[in-house]
C-alpha positions as a Markdown table, in Angstrom:
| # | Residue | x | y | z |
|---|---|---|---|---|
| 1 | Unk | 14.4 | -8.6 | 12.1 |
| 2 | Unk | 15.8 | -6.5 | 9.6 |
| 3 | Unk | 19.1 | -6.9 | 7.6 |
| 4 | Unk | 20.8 | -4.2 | 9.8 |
| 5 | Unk | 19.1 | -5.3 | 13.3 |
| 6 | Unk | 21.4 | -6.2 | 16.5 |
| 7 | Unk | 20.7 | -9.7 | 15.9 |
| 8 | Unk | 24.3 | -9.5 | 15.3 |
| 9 | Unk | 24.3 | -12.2 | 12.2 |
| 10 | Unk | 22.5 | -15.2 | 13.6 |
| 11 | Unk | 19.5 | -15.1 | 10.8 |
| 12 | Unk | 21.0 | -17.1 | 7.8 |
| 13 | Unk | 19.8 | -13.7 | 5.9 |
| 14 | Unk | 22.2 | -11.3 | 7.6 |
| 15 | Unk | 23.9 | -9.4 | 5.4 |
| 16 | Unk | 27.6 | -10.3 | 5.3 |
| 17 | Unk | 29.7 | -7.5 | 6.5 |
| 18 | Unk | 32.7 | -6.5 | 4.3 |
| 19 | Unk | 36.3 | -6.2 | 5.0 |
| 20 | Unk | 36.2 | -2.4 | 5.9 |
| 21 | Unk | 32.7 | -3.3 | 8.5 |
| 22 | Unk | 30.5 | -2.4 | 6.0 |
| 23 | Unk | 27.7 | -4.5 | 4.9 |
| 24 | Unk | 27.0 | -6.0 | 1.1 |
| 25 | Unk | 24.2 | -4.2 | -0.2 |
| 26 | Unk | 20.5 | -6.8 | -0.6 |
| 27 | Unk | 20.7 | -8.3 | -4.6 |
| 28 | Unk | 18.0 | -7.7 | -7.1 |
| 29 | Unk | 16.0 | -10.9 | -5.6 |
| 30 | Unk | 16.2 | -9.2 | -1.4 |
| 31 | Unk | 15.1 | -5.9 | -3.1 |
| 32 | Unk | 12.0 | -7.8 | -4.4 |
| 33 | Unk | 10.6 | -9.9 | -1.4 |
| 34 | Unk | 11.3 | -6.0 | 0.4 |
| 35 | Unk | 9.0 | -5.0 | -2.4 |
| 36 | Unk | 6.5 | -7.1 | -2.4 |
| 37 | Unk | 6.3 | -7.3 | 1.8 |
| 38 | Unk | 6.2 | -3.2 | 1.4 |
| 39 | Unk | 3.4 | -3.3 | -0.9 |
| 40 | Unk | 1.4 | -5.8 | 0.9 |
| 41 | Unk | 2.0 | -4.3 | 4.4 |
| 42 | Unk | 0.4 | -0.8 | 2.5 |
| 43 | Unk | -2.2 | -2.5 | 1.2 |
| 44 | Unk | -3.4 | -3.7 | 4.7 |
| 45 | Unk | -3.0 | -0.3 | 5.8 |
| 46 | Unk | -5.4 | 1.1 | 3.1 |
| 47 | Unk | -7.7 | -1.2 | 3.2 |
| 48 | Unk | -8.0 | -0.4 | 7.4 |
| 49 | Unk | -7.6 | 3.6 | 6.2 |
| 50 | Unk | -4.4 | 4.2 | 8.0 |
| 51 | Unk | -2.0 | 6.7 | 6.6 |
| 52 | Unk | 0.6 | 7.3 | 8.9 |
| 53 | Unk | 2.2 | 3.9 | 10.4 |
| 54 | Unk | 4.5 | 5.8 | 12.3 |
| 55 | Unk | 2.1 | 8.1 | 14.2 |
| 56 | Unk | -0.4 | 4.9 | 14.6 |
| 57 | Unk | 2.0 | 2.3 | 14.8 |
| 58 | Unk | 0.0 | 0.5 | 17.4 |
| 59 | Unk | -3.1 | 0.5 | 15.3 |
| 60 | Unk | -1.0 | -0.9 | 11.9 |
| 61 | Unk | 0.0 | -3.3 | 14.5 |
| 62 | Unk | -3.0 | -4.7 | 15.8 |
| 63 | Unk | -4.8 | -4.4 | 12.5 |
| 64 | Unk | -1.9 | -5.7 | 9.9 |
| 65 | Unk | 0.7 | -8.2 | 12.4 |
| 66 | Unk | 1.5 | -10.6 | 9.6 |
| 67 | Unk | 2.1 | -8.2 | 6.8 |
| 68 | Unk | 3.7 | -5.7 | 9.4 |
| 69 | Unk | 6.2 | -8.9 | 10.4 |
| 70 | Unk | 7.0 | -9.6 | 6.8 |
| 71 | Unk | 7.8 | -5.9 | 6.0 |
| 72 | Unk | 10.2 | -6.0 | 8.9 |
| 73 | Unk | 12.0 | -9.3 | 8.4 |
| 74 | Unk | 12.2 | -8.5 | 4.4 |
| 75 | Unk | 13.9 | -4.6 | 4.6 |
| 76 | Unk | 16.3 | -3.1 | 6.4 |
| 77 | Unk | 15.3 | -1.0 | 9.1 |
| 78 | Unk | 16.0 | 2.4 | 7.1 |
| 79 | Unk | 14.1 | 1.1 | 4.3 |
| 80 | Unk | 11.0 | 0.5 | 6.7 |
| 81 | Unk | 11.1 | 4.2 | 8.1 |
| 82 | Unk | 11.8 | 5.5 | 4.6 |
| 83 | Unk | 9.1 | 4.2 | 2.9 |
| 84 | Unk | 6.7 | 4.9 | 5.6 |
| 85 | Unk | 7.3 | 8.6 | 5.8 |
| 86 | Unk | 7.5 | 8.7 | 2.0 |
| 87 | Unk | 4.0 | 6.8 | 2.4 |
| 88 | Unk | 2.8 | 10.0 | 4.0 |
| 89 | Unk | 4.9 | 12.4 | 2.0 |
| 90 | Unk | 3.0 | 11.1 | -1.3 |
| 91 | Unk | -0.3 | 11.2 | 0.3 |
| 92 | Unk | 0.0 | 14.6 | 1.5 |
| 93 | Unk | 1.5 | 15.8 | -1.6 |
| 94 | Unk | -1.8 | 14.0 | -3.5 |
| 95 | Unk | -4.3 | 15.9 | -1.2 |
| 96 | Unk | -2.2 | 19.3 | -2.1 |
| 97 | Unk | -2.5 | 18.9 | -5.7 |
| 98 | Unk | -6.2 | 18.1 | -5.5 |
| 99 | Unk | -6.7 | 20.7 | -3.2 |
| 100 | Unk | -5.3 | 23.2 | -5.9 |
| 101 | Unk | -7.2 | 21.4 | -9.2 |
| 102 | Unk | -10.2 | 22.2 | -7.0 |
| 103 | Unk | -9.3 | 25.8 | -6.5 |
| 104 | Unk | -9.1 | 26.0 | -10.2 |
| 105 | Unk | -4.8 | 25.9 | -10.3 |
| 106 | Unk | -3.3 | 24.6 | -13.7 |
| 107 | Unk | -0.7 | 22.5 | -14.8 |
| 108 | Unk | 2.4 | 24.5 | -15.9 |
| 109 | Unk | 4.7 | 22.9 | -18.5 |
| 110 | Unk | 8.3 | 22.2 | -17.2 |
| 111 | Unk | 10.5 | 23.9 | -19.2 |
C-alpha cells in the first residue's frame, strides 16, 4: 500500500491528514526507504532487461514480486508512476543522445 492508497489510515504508516484534508508530506527518513525500495525494484528490472514497468507490468511482476512490493508499500502511488515513466523517459533520452554521438552530432556549450 502506498501512503495515499484507500486503505483509509489503518497502516501505522499512513500519512496523517491535516486540518484542511490534506496529507503531511513523507520526512527525510520516508523519502529514503522510497529511495532505496526505488532503486532496488530498478535494479531487478535491469538485471531481467525490462524497461518499461508500466507497459510490462506483468513481467516486472512475476520476475521482481519482493522488490515490486517494497517499491509499493515505501512511495506513494504518484511517486511509483512518476519514477517509472521517468525510468523510460531517461532511457529513451540516453538512446537519443547515443544515437546522435554515433551520427557524428557535438556537444554545444550552454550559453
Amino acid at each position: 500500500m502506498g501512503w495515499f492508497s484507500s486503505d483509509k489510515g489503518n497502516s501505522p504508516d499512513a500519512p496523517k491528514a491535516t486540518a484542511d484534508g490534506g496529507f503531511i508530506a513523507p520526512d527525510r527518513s520516508k523519502r529514503a526507504h522510497c529511495w532505496e525500495a526505488r532503486d532496488a525494484y530498478f535494479g531487478c528490472l535491469d538485471k531481467n532487461n525490462i524497461i518499461d514497468s508500466v507497459k510490462q507490468g506483468e513481467k516486472a511482476d512475476k520476475l521482481c514480486p519482493d522488490e515490486t512490493v517494497k517499491f509499493d508499500q515505501n512511495c506513494a502511488t504518484s511517486w511509483v508512476q512518476y519514477f517509472k515513466k521517468r525510468r523510460v523517459m531517461e532511457y529513451q533520452r540516453d538512446q537519443t543522445l547515443k544515437r546522435l554521438q554515433g551520427e557524428g552530432a557535438s556537444d554545444i556549450a550552454a550559453q
